[in-house]
DSSP file (Angstrom, degrees, kcal/mol; ACC not computed):
  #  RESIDUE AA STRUCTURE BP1 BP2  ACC     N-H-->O    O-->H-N    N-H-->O    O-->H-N    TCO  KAPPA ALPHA  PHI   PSI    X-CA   Y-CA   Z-CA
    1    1 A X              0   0    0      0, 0.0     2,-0.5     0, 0.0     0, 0.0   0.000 360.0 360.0 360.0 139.6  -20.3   16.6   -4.1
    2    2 A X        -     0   0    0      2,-0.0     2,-0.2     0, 0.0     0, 0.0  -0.944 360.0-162.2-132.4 152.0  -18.5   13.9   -5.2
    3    3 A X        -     0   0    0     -2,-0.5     2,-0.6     0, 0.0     0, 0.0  -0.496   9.9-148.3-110.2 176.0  -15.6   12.1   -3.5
    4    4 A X        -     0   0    0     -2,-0.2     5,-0.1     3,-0.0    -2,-0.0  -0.990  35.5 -96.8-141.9 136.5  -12.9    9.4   -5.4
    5    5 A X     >  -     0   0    0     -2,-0.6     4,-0.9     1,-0.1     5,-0.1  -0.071  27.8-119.8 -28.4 133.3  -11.3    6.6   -3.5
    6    6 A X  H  > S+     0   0    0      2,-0.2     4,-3.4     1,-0.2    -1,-0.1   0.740 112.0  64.9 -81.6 -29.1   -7.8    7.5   -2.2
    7    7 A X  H  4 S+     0   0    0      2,-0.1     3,-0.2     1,-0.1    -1,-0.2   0.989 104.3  53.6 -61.2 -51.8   -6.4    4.1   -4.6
    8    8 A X  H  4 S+     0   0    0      1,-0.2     3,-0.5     2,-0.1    -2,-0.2   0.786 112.7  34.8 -44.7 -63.2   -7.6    6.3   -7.2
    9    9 A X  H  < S+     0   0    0     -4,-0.9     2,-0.3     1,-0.3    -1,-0.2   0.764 135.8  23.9 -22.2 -63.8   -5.6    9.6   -6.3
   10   10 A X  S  < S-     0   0    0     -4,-3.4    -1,-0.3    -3,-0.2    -2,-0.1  -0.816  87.1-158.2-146.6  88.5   -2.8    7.9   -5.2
   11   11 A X        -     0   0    0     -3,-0.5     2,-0.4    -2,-0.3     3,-0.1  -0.001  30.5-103.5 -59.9 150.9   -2.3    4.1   -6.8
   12   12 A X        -     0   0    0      3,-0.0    -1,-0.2     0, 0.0    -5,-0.0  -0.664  49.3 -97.0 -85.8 136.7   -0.1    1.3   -5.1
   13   13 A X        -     0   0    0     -2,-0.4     2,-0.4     1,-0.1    21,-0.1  -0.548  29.3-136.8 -38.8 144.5    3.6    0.9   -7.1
   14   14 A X        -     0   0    0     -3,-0.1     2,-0.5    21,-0.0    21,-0.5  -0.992  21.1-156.4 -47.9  81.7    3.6   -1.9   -9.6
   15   15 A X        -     0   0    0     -2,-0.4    21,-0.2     1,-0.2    71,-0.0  -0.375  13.9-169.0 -76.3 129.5    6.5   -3.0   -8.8
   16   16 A X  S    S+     0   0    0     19,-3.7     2,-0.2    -2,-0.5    20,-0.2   0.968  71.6  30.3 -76.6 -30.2    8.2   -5.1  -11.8
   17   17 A X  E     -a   36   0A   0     18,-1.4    20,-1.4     2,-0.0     2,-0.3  -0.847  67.6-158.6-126.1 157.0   11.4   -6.9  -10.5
   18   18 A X  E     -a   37   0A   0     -2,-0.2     2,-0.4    18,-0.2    20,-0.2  -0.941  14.4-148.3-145.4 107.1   11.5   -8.1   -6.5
   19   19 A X  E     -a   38   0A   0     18,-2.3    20,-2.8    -2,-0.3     2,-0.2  -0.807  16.7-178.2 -80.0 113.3   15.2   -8.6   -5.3
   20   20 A X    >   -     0   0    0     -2,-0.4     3,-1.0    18,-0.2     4,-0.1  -0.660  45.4 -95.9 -94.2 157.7   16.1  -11.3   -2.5
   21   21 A X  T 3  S+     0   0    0      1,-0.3     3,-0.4    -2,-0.2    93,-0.1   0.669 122.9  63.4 -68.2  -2.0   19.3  -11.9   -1.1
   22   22 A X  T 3  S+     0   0    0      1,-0.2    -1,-0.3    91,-0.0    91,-0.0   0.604  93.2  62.3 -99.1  18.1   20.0  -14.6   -3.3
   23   23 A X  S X  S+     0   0    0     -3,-1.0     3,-2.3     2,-0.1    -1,-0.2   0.619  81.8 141.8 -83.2  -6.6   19.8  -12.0   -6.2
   24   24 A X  T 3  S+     0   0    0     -3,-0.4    91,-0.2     1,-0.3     3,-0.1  -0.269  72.1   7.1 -56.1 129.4   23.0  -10.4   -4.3
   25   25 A X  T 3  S+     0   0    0     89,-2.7    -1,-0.3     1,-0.3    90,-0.2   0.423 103.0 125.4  65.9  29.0   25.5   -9.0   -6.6
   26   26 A X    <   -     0   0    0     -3,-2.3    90,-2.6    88,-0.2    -1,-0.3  -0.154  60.4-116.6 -50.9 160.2   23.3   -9.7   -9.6
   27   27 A X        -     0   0    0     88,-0.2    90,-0.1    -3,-0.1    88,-0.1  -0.575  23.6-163.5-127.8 105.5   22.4   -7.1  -12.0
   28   28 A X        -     0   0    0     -2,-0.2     2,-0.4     1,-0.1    90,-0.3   0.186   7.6-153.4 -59.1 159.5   18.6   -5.6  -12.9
   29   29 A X        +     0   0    0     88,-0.1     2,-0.3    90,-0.0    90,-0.2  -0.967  22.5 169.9-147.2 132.0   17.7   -3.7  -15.7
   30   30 A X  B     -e  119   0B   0     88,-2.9    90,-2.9    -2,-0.4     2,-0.1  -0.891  32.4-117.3-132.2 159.6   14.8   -1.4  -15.2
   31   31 A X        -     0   0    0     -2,-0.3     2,-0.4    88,-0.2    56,-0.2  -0.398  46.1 -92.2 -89.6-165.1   13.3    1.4  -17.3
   32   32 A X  S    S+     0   0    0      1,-0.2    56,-0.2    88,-0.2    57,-0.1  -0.763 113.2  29.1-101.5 139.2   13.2    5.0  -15.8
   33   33 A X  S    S+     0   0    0     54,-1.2    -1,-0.2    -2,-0.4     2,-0.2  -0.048  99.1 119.5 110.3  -7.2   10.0    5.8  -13.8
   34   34 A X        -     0   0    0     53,-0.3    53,-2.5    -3,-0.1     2,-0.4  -0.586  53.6-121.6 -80.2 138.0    9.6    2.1  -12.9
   35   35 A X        +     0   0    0    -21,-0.5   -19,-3.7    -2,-0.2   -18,-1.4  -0.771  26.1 165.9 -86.7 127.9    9.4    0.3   -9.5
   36   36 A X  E     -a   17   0A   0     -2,-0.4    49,-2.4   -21,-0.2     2,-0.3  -0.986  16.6-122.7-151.0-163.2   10.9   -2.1   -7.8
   37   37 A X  E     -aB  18  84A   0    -20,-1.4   -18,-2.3    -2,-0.3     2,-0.6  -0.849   6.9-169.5 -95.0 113.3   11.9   -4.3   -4.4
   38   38 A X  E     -aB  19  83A   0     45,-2.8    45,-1.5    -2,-0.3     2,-0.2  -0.763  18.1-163.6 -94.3 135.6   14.2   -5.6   -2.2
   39   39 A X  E     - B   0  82A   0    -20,-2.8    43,-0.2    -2,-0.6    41,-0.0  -0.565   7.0-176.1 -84.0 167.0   13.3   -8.1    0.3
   40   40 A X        -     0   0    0     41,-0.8    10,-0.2    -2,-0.2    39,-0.1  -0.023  24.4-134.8-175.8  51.2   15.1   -8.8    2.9
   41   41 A X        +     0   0    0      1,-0.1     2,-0.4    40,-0.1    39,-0.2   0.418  44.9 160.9 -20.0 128.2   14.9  -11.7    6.1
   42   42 A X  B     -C   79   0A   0     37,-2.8    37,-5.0     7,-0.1     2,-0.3  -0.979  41.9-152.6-159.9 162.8   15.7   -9.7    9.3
   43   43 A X    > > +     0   0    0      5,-0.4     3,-1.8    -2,-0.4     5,-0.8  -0.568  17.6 170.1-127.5  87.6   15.3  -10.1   13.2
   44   44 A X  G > 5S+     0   0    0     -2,-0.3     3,-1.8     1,-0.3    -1,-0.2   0.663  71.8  84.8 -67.1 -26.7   15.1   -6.4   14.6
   45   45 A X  G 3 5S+     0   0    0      1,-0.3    -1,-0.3    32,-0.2    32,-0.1   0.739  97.2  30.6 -21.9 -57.2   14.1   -8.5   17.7
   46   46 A X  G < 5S-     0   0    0     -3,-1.8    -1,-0.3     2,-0.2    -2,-0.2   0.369 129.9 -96.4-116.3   6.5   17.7   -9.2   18.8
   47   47 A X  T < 5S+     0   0    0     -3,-1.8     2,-0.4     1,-0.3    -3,-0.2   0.489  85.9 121.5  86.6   7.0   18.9   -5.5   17.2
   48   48 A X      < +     0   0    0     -5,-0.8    -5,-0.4    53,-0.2     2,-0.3  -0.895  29.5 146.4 -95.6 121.6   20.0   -6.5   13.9
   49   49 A X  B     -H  100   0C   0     51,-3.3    51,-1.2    -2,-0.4    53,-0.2  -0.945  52.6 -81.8-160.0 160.6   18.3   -4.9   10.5
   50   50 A X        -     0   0    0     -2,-0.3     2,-0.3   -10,-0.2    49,-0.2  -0.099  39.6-163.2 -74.6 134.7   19.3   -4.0    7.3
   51   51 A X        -     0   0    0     47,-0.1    47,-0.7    55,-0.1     2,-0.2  -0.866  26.4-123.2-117.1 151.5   21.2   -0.4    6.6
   52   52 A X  E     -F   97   0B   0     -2,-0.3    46,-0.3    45,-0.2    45,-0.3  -0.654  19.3-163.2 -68.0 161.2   21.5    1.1    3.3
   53   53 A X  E    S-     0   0B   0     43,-1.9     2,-0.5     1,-0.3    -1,-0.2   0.224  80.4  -6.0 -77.9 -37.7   25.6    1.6    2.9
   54   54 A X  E     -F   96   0B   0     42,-1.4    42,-1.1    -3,-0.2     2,-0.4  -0.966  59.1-172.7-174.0 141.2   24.7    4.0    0.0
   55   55 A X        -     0   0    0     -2,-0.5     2,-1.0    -3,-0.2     3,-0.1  -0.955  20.8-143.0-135.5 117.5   21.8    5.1   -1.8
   56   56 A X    >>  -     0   0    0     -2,-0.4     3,-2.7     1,-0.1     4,-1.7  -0.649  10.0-166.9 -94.6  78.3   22.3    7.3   -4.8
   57   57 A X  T 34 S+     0   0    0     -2,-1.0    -1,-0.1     1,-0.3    31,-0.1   0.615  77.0  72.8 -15.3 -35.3   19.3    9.5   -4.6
   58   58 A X  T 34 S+     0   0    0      1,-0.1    -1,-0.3    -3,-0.1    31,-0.2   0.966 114.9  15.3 -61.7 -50.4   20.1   10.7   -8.2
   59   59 A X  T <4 S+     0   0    0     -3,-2.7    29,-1.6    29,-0.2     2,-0.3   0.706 127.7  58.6-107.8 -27.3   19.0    7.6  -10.1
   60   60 A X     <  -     0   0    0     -4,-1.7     2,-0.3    27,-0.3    27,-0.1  -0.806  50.4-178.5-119.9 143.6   16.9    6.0   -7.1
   61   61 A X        -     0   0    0     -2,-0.3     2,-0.9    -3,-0.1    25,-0.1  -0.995  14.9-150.8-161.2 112.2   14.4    7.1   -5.3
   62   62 A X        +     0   0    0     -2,-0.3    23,-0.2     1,-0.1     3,-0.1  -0.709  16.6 175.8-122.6 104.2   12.7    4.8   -2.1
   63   63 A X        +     0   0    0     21,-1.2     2,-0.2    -2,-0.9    -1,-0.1   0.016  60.0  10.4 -95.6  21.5    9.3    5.7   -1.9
   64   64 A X        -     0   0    0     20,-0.4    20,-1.9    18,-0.0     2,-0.4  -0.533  52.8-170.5-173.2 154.1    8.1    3.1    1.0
   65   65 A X  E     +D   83   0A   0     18,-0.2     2,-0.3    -2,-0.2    18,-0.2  -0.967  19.5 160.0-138.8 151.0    9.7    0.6    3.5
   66   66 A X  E     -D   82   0A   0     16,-1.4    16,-2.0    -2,-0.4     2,-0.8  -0.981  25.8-141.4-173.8 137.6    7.9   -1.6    5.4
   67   67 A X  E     -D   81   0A   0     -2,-0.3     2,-0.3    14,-0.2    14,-0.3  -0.816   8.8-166.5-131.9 156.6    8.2   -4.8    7.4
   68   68 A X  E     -D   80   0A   0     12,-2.0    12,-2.1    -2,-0.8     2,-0.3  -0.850  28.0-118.2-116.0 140.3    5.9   -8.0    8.0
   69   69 A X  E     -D   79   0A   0     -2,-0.3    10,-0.2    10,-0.2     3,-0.2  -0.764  13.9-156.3 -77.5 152.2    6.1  -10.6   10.5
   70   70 A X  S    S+     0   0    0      8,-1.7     2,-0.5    -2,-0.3    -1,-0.1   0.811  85.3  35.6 -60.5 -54.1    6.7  -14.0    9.0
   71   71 A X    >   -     0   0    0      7,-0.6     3,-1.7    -3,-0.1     2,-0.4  -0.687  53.4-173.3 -99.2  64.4    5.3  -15.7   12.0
   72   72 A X  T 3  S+     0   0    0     -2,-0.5    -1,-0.1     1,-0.4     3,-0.0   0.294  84.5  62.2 -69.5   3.3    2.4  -14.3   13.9
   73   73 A X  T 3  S+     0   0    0     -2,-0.4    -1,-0.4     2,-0.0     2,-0.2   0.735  92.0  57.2 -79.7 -49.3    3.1  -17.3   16.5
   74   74 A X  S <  S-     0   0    0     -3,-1.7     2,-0.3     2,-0.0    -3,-0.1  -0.675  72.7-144.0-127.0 147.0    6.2  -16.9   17.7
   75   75 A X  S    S+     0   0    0     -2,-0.2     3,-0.1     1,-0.2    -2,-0.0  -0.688  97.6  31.4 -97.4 149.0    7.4  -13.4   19.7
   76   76 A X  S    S+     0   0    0     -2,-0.3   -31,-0.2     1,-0.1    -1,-0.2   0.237  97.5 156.6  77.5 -19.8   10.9  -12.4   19.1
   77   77 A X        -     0   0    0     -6,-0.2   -32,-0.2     1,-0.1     2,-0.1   0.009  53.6 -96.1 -30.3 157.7   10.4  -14.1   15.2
   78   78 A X        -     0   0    0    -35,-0.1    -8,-1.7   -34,-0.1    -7,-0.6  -0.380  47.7-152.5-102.2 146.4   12.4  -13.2   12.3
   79   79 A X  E     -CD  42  69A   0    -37,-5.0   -37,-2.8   -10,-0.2     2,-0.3  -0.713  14.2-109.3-118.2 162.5   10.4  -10.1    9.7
   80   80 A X  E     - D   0  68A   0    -12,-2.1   -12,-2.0    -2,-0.2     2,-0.6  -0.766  19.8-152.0 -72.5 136.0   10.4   -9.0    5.7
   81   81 A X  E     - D   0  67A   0     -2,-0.3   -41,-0.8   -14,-0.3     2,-0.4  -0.934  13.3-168.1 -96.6 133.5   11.9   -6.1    5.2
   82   82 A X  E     +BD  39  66A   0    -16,-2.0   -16,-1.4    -2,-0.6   -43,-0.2  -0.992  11.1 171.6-124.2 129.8   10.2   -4.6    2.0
   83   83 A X  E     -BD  38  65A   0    -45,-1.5   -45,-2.8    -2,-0.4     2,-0.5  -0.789  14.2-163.0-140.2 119.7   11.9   -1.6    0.4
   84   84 A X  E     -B   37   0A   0    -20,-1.9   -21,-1.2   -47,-0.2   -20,-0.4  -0.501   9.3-151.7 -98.2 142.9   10.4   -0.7   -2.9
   85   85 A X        -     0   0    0    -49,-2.4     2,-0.1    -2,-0.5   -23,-0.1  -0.270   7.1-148.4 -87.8 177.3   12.7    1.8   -5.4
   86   86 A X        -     0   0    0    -51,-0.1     2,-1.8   -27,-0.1   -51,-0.2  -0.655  21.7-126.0-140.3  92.1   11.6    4.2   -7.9
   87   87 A X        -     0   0    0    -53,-2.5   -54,-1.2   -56,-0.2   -53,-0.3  -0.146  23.2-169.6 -61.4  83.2   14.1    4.7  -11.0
   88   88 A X        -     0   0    0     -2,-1.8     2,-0.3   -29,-1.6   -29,-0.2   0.794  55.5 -39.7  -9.4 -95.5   14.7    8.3  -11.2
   89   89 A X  S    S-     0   0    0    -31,-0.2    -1,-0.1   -57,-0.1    30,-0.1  -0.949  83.4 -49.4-146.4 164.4   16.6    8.7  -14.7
   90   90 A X  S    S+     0   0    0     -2,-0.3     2,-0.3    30,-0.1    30,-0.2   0.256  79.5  65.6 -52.3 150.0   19.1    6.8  -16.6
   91   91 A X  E    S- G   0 119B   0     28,-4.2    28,-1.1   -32,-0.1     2,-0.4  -0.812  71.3 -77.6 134.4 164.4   22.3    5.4  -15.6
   92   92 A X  E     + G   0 118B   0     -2,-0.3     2,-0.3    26,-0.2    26,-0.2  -0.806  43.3 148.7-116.7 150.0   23.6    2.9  -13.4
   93   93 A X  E     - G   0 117B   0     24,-2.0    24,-1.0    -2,-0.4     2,-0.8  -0.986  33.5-113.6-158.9 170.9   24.3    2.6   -9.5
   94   94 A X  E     - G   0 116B   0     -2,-0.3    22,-0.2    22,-0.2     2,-0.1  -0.763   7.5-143.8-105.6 101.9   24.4   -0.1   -6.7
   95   95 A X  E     - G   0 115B   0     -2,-0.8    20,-0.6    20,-0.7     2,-0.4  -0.460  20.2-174.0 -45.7 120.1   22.4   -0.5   -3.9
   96   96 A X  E     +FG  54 114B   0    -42,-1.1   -43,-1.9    18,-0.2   -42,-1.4  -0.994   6.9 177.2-130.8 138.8   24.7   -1.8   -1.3
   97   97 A X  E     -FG  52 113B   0     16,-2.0    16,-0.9    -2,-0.4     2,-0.4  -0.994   8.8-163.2-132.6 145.9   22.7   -2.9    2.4
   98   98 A X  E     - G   0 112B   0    -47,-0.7     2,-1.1   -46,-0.3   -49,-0.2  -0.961  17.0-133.8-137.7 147.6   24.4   -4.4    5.4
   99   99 A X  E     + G   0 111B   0     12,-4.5    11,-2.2    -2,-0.4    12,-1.1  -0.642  47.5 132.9 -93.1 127.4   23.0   -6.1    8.2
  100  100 A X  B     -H   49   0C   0    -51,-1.2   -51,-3.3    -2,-1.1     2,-0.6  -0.912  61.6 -99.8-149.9 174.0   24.4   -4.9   11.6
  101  101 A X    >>  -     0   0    0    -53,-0.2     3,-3.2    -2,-0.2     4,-0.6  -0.915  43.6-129.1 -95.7 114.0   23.1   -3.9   14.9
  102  102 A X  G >4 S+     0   0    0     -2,-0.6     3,-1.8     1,-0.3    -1,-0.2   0.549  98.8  53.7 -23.9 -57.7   23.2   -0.1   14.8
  103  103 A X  G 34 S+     0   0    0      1,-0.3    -1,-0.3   -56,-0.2     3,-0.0   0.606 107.5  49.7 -78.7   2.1   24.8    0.6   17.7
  104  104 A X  G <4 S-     0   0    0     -3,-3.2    -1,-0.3     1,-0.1    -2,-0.2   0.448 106.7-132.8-102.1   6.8   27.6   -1.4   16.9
  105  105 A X    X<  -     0   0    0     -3,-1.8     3,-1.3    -4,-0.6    -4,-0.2   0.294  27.0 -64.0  66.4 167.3   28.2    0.0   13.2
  106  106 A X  G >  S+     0   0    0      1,-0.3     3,-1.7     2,-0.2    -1,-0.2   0.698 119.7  65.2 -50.3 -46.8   28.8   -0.9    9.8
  107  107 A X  G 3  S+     0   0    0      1,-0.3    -1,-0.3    -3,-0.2    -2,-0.1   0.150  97.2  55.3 -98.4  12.4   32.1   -2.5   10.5
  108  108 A X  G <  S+     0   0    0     -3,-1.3    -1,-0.3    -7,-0.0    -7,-0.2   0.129  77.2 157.9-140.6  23.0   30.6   -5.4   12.7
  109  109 A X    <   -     0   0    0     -3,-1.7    -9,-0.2     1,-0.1     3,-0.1  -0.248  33.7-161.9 -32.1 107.1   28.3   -6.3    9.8
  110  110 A X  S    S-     0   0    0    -11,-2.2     2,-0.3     1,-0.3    -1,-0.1   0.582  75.6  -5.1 -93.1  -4.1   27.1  -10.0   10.2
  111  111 A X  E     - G   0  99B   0    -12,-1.1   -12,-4.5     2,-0.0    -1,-0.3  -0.857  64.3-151.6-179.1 147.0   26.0  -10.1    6.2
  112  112 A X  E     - G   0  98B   0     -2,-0.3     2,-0.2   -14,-0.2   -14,-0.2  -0.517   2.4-163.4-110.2-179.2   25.8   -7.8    3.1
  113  113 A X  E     + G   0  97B   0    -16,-0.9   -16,-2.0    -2,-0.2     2,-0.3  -0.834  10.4 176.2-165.3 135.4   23.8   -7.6    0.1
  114  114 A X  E     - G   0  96B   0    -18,-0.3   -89,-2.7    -2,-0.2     2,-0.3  -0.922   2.6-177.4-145.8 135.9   24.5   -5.4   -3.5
  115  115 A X  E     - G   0  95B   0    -20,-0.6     2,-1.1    -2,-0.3   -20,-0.7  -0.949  23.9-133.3-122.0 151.7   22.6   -5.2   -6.8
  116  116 A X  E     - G   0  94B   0    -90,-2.6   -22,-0.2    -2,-0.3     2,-0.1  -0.638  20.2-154.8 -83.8  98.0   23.5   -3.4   -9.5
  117  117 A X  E     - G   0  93B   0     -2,-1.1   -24,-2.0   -24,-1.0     2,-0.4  -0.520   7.7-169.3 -71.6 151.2   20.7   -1.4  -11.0
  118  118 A X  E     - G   0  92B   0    -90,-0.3   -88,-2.9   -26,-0.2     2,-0.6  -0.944  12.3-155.0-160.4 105.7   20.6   -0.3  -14.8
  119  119 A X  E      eG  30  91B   0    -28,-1.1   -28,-4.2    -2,-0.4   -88,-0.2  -0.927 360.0 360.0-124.0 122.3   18.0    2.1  -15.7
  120  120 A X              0   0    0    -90,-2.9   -88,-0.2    -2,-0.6   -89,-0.2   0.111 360.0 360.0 -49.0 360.0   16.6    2.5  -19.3
């Protein structure tokens, strides 16, 4: 019997482009079937973390989210937000994320973030 390695099977994205918030209202240009990542500073700690406002499932496609501490010293520390895309098919949309504490809603948004993506 022989077995294969689960990287094999099922390979980590290669993501090409990696978005920060000073990339906000920029615009990417990606091909179709390509990854990438927004980063994102956030302190879920005090109840504030990044929402999507809109995700257009049609061209984009967000195949894993994840967060890191920065600081493995400090409790209560500020995290990464990683959320890596997958470009569906051609055509453009924006990613638009705002940083709020959920239970107080979109409209009490202490900071936003938009790219426009471009897919090849």
């Amino acid at each position: 019997m022989q077995f294969f390695a689960l990287d094999i099977l099922f390979p980590e994205e290669v993501v090409s482009v990696v978005l920060t918030k000073e990339d906000s209202g920029s615009v990417v240009h990606i091909d179709e079937e390509y990854f990438f990542e927004i980063e994102l500073e956030g302190n879920p700690s005090t109840g504030f973390w990044w929402h999507f406002e809109n995700l257009d499932e049609q061209y984009l496609e967000l195949v894993r989210e994840e967060a890191e501490k920065i600081s493995k010293e400090r409790l209560g520390a500020p995290v990464l937000g990683r959320w890596v895309f997958k470009a569906k098919r051609c055509g453009e949309t924006t990613v638009k994320m705002a940083y709020y504490r959920k239970w107080e809603g979109a409209d009490k948004a202490v900071d936003r973030v938009s790219f426009v993506v471009k897919i090849k």
